[in-house]
C-alpha positions as CSV (number, residue, x, y, z in Angstrom):
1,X,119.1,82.3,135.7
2,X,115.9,80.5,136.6
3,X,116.0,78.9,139.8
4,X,112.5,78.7,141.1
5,X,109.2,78.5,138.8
6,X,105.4,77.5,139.4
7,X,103.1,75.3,138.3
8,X,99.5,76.0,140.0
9,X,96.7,76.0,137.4
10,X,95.3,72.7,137.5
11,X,94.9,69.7,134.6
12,X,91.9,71.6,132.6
13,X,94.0,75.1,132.6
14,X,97.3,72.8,130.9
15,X,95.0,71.4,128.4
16,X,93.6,74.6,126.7
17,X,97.0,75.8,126.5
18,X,98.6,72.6,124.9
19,X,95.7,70.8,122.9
20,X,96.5,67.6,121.2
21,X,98.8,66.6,124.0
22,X,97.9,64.1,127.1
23,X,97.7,66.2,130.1
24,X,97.8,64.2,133.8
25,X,94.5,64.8,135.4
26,X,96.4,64.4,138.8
27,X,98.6,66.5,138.4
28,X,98.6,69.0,141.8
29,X,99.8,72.6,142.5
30,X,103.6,73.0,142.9
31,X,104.0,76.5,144.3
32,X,108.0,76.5,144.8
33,X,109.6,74.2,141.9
34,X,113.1,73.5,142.9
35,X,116.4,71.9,141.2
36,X,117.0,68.0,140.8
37,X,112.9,67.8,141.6
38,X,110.6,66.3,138.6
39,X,108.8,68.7,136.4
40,X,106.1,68.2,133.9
41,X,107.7,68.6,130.5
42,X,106.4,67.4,126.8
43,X,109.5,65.9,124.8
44,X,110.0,66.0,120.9
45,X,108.7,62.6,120.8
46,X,105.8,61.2,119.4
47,X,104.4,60.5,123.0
48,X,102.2,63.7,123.0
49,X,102.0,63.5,126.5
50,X,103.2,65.2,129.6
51,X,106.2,63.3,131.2
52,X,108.4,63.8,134.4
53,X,112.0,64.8,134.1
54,X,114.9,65.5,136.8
55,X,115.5,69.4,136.5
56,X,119.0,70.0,136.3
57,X,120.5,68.3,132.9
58,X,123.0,65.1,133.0
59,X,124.8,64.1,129.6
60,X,125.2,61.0,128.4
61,X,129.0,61.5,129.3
62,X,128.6,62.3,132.7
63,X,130.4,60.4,135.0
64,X,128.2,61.5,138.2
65,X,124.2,62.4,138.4
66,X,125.2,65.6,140.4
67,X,126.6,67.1,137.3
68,X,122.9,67.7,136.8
69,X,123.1,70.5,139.7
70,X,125.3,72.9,138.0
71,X,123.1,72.8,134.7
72,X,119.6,73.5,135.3
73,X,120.1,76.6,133.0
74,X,121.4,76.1,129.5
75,X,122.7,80.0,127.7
76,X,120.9,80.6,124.9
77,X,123.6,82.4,123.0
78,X,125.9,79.3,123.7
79,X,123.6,76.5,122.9
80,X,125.5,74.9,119.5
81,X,128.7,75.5,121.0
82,X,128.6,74.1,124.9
83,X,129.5,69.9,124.8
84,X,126.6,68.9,127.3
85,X,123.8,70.9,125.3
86,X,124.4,71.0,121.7
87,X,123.4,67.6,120.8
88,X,120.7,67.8,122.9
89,X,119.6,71.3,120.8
90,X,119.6,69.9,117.8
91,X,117.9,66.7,118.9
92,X,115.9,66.3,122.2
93,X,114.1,69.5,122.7
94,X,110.9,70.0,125.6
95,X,108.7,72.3,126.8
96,X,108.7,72.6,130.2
97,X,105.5,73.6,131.9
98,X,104.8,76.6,134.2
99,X,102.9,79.4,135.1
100,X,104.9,81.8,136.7
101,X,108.7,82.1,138.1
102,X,110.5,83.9,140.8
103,X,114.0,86.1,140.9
104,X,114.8,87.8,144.2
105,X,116.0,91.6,144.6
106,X,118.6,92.4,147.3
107,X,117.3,94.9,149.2
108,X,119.7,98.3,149.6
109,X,121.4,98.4,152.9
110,X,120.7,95.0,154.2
111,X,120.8,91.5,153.4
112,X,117.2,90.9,152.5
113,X,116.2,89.3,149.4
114,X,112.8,89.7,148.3
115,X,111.2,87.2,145.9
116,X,109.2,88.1,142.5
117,X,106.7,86.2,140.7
118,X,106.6,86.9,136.9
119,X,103.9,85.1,135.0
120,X,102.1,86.0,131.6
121,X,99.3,88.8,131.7
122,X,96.6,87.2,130.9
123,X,97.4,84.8,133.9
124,X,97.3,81.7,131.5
125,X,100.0,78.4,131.6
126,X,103.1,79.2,129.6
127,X,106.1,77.0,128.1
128,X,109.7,77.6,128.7
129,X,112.2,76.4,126.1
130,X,114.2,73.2,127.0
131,X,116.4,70.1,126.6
132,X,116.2,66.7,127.6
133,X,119.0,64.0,127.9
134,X,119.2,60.1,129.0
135,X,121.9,59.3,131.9
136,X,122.0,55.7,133.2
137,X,122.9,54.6,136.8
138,X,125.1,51.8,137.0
139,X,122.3,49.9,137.3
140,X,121.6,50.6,133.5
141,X,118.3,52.2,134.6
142,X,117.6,55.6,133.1
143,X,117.4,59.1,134.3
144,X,115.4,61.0,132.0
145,X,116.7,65.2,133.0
146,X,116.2,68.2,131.1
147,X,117.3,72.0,131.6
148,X,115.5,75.2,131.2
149,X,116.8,77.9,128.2
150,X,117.8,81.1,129.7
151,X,118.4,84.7,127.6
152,X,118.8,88.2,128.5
153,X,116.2,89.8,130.0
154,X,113.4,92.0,128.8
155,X,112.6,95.3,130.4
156,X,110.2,94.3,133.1
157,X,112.8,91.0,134.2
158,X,116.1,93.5,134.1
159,X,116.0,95.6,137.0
160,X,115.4,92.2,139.0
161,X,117.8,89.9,137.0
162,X,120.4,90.0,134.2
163,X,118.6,86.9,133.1
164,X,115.4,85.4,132.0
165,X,113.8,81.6,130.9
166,X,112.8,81.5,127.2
167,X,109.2,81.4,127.0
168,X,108.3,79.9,124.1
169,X,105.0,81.2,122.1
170,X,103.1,78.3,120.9
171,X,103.5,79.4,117.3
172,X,107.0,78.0,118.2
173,X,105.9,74.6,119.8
174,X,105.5,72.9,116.5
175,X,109.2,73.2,115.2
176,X,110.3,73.2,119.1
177,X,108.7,69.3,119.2
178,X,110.5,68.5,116.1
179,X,111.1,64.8,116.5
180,X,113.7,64.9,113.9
181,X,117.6,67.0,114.2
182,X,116.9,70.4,113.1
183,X,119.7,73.3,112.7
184,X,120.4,76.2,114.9
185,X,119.7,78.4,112.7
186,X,116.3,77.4,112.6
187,X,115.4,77.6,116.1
188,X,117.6,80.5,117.4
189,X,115.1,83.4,116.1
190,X,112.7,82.0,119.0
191,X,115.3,82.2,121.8
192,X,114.5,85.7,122.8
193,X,113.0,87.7,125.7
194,X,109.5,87.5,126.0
195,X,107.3,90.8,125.3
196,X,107.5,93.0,128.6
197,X,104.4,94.2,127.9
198,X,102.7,90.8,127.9
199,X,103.9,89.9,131.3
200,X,103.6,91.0,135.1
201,X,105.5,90.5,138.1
202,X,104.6,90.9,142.3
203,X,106.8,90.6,145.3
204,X,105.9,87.4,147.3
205,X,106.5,85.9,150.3
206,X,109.9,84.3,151.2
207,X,109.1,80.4,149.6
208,X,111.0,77.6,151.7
209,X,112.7,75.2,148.6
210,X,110.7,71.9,150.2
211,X,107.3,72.9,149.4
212,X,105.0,71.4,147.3
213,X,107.5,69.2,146.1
């Protein structure tokens, strides 16, 4: 599961790691990401720009927005079977920008959970693998949501977590933004853990869920 992820390198950071696409330059720190807030993401559209979805996915079907809550992770291994997701896999696929995110170990013998922060190595801005989806309010105005791709985790994640988000190299990013339907089969080789060796992790504070919104 990822329930909590980062975003603090600033505009010029974002840019270097994803050239060719627009890149807010007001875009501030968000230390504590949380569900049903907006994160930056770049759809498979020919936008090439950064846009704002609701975390937490709502199909088209959906007869409430708070079925959103409940699928902020999508399962990798499930991903062309699952009715909310597997249109969406074939045919709106994001990345969703970040630079680190946090899973908590229970502490032995009490009830203290302490946070991690994983990020890359070299420290730099990183993709996770995900799907986007249109809702519409009764209203008819949109809600534009997407979820984060989870997997199993690699050696560093596992003795925190039995899961991880899909980081997506950027040899990836160019089939990923597809704008056209494209088969399992094709993408499911990148839907794998992300080289332990590549990445690092610290304890952090306790985060409250309402900062940096």
């Amino acid at each position: 599961m990822c329930g909590r992820f980062s975003l603090i390198l600033g505009p010029e950071a974002l840019q270097v790691a994803f050239p060719g696409f627009e890149i807010p330059a007001d875009l501030r720190p968000r230390y504590n990401i949380a569900p049903t807030q907006s994160i930056a993401a770049i759809a498979n559209t020919d936008a090439r720009r950064v846009e704002f979805f609701r975390w937490g996915l709502v199909p088209p079907w959906a007869t409430d927005l708070t079925i959103g809550n409940r699928m902020i992770n999508a399962r990798a291994e499930t991903l062309a079977e699952k009715p909310a997701f597997r249109a969406a896999y074939r045919q709106r696929r994001c990345l969703i920008l970040a630079d680190g995110f946090y899973e908590w170990r229970a502490e032995s013998g009490t009830r203290t959970k302490t946070p991690y922060r994983f990020t890359l190595a070299s420290e730099e801005p990183f993709a996770f693998a995900g799907l986007w989806e249109v809702w519409r309010l009764p209203t008819g105005e949109p809600v534009t949501s997407c979820t984060i791709i989870t997997t199993e985790p690699n050696a560093l994640v596992l003795p925190i977590h039995n899961r991880m988000p899909v980081i997506l190299p950027p040899a990836a990013y160019a089939l990923w933004l597809t704008p056209t339907a494209i088969s399992p089969e094709q993408l499911q080789p990148w839907l794998k853990p992300y080289a332990a060796e590549q990445m690092t992790m610290q304890p952090v504070d306790n985060l409250k869920p309402d900062q940096y919104h």
